[in-house]
PAKE-868342 format. One record per residue: residue number from 1; residue in three letters; x, y, z of N, C-alpha, C in turn. Coordinates in Angstrom, 2 decimals. Layout:
seq_type_nc1_nc2_nc3_cac1_cac2_cac3_cc1_cc2_cc3
NUM_ALA_X_Y_Z_X_Y_Z_X_Y_Z
...
***
This chain:
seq_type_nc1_nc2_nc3_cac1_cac2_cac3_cc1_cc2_cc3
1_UNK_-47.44_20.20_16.25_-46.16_20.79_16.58_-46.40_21.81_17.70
2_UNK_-45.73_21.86_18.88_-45.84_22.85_19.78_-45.18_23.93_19.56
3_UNK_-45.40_24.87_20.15_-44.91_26.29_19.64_-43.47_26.72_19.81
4_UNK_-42.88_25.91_20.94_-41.39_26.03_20.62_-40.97_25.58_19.35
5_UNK_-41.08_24.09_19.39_-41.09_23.22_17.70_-41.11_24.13_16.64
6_UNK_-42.33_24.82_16.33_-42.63_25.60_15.59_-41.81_27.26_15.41
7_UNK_-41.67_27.34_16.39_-40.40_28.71_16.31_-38.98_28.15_15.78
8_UNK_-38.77_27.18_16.03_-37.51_26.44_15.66_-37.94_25.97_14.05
9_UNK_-39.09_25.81_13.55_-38.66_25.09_12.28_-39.23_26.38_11.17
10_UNK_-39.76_27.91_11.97_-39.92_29.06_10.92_-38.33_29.52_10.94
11_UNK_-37.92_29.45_11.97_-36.34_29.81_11.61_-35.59_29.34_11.01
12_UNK_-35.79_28.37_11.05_-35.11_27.47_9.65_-35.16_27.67_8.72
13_UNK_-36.93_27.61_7.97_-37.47_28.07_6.73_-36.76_29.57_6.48
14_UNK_-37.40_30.53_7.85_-36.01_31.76_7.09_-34.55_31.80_7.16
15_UNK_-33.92_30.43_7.56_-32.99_30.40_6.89_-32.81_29.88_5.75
16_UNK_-33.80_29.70_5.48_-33.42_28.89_3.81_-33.41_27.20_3.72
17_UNK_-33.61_26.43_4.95_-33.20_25.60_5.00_-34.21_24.27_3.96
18_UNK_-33.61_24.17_3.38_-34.19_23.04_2.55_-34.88_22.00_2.82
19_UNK_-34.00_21.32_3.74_-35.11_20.04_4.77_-36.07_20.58_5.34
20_UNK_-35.98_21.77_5.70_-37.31_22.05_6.56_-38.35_22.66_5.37
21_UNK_-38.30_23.80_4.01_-39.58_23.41_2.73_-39.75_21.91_2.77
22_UNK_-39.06_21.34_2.44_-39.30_20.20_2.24_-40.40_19.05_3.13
23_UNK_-40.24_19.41_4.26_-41.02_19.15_5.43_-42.29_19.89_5.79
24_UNK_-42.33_21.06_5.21_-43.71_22.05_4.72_-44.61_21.74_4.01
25_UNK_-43.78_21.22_2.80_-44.45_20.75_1.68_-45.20_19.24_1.70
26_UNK_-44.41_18.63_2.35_-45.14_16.87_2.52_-45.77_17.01_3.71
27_UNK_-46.13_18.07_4.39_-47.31_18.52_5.53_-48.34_18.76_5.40
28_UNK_-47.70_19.87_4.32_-49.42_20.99_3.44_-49.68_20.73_2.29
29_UNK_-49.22_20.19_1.53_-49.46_20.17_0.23_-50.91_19.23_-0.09
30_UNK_-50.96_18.19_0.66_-52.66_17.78_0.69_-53.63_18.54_0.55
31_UNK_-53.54_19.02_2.55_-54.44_20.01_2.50_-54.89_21.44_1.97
32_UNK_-54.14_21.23_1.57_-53.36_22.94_0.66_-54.24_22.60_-0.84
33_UNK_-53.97_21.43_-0.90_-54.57_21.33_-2.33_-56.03_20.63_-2.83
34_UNK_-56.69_20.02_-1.27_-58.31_19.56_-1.66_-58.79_21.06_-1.11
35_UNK_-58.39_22.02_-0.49_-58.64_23.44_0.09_-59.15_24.09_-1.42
36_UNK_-57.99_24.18_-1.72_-58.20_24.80_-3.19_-59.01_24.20_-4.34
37_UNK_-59.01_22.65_-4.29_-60.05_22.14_-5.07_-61.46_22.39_-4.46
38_UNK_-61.60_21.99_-3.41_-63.19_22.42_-2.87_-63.51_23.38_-3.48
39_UNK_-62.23_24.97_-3.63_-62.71_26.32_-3.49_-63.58_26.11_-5.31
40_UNK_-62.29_25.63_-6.10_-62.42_26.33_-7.13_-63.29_24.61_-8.09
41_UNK_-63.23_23.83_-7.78_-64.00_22.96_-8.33_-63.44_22.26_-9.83
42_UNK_-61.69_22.65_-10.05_-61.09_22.37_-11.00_-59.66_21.71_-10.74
43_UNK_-59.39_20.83_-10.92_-57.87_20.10_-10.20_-56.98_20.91_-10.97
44_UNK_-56.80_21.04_-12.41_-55.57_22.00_-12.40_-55.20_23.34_-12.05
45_UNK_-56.20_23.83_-12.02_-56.33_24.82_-11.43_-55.88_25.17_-9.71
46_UNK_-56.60_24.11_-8.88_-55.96_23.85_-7.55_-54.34_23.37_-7.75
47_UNK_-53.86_22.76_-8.97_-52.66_22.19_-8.86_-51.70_23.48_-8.79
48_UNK_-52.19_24.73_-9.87_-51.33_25.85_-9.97_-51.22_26.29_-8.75
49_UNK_-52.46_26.90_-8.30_-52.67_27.48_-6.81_-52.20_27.28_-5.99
50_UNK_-51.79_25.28_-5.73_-51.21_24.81_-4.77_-49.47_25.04_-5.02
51_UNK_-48.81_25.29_-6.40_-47.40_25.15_-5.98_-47.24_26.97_-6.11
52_UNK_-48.13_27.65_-6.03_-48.28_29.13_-6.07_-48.34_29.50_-4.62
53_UNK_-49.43_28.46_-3.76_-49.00_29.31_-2.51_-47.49_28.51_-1.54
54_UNK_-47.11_27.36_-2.19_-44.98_27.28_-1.44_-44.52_28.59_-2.17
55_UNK_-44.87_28.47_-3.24_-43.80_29.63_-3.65_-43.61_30.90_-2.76
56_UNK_-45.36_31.29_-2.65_-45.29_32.70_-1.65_-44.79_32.66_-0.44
57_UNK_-44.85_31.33_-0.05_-44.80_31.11_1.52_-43.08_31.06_1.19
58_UNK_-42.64_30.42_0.70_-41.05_30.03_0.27_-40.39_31.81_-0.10
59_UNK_-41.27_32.61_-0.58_-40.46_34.29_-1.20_-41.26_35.06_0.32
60_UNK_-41.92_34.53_1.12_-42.46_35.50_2.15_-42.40_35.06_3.40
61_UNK_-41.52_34.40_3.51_-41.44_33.40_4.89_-41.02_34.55_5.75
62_UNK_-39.98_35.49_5.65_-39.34_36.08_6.72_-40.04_37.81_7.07
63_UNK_-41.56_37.65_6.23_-42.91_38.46_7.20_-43.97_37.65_7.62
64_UNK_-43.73_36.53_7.84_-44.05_35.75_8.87_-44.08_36.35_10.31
65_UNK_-44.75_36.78_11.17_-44.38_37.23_12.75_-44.92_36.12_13.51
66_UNK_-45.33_35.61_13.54_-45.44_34.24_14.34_-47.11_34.62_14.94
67_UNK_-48.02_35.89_14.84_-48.76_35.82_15.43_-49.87_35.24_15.86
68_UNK_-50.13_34.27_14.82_-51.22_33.04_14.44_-49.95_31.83_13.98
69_UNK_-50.25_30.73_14.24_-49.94_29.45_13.71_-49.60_29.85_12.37
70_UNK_-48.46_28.83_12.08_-47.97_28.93_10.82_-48.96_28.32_9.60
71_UNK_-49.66_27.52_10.06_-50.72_26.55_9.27_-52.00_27.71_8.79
72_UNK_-52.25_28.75_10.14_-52.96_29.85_9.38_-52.50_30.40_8.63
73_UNK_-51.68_31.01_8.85_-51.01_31.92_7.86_-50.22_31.19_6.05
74_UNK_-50.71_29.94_6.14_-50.24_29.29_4.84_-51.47_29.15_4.38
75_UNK_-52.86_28.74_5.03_-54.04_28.59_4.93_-54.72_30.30_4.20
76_UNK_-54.39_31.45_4.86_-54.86_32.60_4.59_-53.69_32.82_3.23
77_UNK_-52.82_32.65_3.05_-52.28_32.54_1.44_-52.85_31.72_0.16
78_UNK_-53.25_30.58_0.70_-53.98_30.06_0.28_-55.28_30.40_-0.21
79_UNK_-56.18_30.82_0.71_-56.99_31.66_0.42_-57.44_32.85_-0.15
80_UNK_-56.14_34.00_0.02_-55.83_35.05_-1.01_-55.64_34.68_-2.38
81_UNK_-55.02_34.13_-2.62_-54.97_33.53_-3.48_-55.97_33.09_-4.47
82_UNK_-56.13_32.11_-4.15_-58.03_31.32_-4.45_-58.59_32.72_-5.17
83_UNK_-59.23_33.45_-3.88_-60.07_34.57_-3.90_-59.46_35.51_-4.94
84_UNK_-58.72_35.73_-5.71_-58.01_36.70_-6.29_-58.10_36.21_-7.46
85_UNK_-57.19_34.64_-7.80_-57.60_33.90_-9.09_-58.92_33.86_-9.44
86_UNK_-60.06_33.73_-8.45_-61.23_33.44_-8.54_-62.03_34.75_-9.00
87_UNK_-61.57_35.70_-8.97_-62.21_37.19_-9.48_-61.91_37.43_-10.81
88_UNK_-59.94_36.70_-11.35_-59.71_36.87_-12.52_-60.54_36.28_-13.57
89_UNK_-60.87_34.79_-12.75_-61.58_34.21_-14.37_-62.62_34.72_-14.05
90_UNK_-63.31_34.99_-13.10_-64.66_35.44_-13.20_-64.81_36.43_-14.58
91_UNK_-63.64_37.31_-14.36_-63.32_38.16_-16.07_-63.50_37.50_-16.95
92_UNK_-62.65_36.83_-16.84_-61.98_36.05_-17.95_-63.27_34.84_-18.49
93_UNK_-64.30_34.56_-18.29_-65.24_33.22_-18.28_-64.40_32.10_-18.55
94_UNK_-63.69_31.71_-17.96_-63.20_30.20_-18.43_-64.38_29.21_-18.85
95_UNK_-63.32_28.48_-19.47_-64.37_28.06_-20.64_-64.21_26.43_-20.40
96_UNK_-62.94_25.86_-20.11_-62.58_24.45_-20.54_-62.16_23.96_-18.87
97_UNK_-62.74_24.09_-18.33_-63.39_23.24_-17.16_-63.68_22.45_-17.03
98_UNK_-62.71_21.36_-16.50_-62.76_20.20_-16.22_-63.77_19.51_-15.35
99_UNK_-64.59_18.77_-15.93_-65.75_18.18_-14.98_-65.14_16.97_-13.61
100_UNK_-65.87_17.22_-12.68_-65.38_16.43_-11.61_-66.09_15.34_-11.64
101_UNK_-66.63_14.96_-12.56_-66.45_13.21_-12.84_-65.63_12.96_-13.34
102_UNK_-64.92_13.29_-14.42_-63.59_12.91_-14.96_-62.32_13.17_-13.88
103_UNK_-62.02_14.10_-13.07_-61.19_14.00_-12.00_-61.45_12.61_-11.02
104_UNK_-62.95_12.70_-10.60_-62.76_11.30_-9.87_-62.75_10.13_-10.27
105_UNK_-63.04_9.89_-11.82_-62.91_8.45_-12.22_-61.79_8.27_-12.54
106_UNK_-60.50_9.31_-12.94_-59.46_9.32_-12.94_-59.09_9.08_-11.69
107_UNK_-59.00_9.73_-10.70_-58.48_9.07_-9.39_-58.63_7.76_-8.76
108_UNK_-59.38_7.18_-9.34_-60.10_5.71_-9.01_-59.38_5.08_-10.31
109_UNK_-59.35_5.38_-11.35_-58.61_4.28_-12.02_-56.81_4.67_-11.53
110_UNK_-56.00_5.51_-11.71_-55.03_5.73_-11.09_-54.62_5.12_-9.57
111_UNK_-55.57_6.06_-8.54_-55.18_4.75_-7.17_-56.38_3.44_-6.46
112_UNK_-57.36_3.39_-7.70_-57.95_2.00_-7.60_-58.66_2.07_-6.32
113_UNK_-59.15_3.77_-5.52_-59.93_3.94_-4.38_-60.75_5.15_-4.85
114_UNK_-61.84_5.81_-3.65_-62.21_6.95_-4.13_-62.12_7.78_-2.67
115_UNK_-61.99_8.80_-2.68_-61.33_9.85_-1.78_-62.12_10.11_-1.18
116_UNK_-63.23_10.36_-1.11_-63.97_10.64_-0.09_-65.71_9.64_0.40
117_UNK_-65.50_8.57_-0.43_-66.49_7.65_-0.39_-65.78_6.48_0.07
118_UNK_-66.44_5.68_0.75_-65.50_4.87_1.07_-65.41_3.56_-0.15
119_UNK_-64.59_2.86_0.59_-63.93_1.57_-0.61_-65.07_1.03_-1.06
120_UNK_-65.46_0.20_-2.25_-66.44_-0.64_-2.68_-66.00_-1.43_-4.06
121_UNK_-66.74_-3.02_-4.01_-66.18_-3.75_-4.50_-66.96_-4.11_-5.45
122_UNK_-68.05_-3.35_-5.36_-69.40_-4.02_-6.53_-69.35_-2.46_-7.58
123_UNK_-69.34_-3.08_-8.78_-69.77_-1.60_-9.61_-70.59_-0.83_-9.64
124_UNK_-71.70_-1.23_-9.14_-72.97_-0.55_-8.69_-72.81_0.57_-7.73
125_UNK_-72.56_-0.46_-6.73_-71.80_0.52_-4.95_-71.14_1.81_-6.12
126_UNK_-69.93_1.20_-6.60_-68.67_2.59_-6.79_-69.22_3.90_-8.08
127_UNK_-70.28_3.25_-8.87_-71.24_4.32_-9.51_-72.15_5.46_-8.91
128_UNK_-72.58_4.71_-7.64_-73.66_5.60_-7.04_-73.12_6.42_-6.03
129_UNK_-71.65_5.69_-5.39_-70.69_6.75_-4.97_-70.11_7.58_-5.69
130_UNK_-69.66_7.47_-7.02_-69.07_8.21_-7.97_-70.45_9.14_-8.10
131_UNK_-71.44_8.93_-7.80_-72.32_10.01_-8.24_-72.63_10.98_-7.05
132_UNK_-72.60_10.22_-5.71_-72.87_10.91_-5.29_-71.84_11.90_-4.74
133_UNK_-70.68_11.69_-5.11_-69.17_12.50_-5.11_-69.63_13.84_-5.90
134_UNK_-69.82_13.70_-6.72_-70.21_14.28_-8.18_-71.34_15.45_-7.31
135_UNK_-72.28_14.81_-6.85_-73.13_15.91_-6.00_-73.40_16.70_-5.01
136_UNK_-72.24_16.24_-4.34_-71.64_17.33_-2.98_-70.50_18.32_-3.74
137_UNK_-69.57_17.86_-4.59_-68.73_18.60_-5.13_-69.37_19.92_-6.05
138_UNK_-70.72_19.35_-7.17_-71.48_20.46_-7.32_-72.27_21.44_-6.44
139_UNK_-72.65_20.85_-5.19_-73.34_21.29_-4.36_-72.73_22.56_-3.20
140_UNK_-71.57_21.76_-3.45_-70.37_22.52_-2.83_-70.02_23.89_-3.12
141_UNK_-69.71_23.62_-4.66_-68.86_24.53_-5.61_-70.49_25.68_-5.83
142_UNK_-72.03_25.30_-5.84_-72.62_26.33_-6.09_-72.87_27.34_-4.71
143_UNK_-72.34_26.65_-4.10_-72.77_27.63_-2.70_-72.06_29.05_-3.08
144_UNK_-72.35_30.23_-1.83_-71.82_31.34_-2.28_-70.46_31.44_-1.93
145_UNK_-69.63_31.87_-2.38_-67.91_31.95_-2.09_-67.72_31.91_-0.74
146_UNK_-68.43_32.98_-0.28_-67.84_33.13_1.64_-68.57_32.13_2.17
147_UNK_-69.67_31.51_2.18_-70.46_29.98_2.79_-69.07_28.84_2.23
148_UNK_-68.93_28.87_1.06_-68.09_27.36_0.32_-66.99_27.77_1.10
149_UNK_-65.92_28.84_1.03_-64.35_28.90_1.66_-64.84_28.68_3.46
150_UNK_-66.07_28.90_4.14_-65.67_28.52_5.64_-66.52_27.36_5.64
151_UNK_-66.99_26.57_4.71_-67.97_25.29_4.82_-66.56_24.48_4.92
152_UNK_-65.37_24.65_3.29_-64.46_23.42_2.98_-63.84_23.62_4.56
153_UNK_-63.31_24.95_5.15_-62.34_24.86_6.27_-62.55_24.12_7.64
154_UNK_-64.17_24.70_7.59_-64.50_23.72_8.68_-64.86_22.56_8.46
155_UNK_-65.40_22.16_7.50_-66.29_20.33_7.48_-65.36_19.64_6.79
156_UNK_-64.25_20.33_5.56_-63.74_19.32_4.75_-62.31_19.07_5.94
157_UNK_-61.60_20.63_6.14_-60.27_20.97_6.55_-60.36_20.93_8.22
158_UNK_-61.46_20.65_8.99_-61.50_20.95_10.51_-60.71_21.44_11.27
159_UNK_-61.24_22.55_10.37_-60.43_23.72_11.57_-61.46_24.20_12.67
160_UNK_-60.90_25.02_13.37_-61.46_25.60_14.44_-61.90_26.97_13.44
161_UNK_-62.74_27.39_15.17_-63.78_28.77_14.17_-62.66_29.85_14.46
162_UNK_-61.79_29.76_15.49_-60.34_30.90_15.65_-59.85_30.45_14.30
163_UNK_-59.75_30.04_13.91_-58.55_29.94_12.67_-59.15_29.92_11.19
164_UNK_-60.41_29.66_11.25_-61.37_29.98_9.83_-61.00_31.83_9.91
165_UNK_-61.70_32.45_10.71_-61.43_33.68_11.19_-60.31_34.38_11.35
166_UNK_-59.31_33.81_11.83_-58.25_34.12_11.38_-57.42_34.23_9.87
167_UNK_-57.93_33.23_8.89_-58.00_32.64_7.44_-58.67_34.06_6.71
168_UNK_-59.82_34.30_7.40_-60.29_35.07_6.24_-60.75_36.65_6.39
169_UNK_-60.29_36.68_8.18_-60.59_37.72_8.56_-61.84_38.22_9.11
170_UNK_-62.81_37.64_8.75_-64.08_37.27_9.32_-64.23_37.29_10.62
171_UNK_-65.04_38.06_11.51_-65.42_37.76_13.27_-66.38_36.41_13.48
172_UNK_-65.48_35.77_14.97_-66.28_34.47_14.72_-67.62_34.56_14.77
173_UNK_-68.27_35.20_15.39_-69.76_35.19_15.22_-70.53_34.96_13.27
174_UNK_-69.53_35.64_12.99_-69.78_35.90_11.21_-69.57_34.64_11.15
175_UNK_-68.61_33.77_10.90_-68.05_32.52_10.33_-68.83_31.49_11.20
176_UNK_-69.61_31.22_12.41_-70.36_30.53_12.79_-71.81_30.95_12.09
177_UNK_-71.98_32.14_11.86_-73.45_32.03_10.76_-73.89_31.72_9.35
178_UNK_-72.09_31.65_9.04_-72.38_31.47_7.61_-71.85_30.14_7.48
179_UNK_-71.31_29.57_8.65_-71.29_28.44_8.18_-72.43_27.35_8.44
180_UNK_-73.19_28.35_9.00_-75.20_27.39_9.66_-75.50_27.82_8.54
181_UNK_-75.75_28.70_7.67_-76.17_29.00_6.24_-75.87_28.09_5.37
182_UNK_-74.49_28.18_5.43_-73.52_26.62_3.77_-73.88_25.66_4.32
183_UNK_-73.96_25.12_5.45_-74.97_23.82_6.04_-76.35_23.33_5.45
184_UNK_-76.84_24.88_5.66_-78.68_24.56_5.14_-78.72_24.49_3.34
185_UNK_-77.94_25.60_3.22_-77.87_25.94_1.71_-77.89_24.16_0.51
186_UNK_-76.49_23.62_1.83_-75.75_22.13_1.06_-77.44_21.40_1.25
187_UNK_-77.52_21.12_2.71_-78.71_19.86_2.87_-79.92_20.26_2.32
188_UNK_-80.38_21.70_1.90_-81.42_21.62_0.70_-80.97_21.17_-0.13
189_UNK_-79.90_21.49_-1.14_-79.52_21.29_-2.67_-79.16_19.69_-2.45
190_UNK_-78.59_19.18_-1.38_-78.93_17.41_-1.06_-79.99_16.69_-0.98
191_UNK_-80.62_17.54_-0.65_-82.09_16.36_0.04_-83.07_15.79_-0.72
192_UNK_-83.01_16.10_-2.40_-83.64_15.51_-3.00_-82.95_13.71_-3.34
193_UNK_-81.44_13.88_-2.99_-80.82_12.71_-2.79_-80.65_11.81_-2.19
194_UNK_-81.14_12.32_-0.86_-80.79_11.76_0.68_-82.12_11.26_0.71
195_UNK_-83.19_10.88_-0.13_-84.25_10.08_0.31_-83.95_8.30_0.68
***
């Protein structure tokens, strides 16, 4: 969307206009919501998060100033977010944590593909992809919070390093080192796999 486009469809949103959430939502709501699964490594959990940050964006649209892209500024809600829930349970120890093999064999029996492995027709193939799903997602989820939130933005979400930085507040120099860090961090905790 170019930036006129985009001035025309936040004015809308603060007017209230319905077609245009609506058009927010079947935009972001993907990325909005493997963002939040990367972060937190639990689908319902990303599911809350995800209709938690329309809501904010839907009750906070009109302190919006346009100064970054609207996609940042839904992205950095997103991320507040995350980061905030993510301190509560840290309190709290959650306990009943859903394993991400059961999310992805559910997604594979539901849409009969797997999301980030590609298609396969032999059971063998879709096991050792199901596993190795299973081991970037752990690999992922143990990295340290600030490596995992600018690893998913840049490698899962490809963003630019202006807009990771913009997301989290971070100077790009910072967010280009830590994301050469969640790089090395991932392809050690991989490489006993990758033989």
């Amino acid at each position: 969307m170019d930036p006129s486009e985009e001035i025309q469809f936040v004015q809308s949103l603060k007017a209230r206009d319905k077609r245009a959430f609506e058009q927010l939502i079947t935009k972001f709501k993907t990325p909005i919501f493997n963002l939040l699964y990367r972060m937190t490594g639990v689908r319902e959990e990303a599911e809350d998060l995800a209709q938690e940050v329309f809501l904010t964006v839907y009750r906070k649209i009109e302190l919006f100033r346009g100064e970054s892209p609207l996609a940042t500024w839904i992205y950095r809600i997103a991320y507040n977010l995350c980061m905030n829930r993510r301190k509560y349970l840290g309190r709290r120890r959650e306990r009943d944590r859903q394993t991400f093999d059961e999310v992805v064999e559910r997604n594979i029996v539901e849409s009969g593909t797997m999301s980030t492995s590609s298609q396969v027709s032999r059971p063998d193939e879709m096991a050792e992809g199901l596993q190795m799903e299973r081991l970037i997602q752990e690999a992922i989820t143990a990295l340290d919070e600030e490596q995992r939130v600018i690893l998913v933005l840049r490698d899962v979400q490809n963003m630019s390093y202006e807009s990771i930085s913009d997301i989290t507040g971070l100077p790009a120099g910072t967010v280009k080192s830590r994301l050469h860090r969640a790089r090395m961090a991932l392809k050690e905790r991989l490489a006993p796999y990758l033989r």
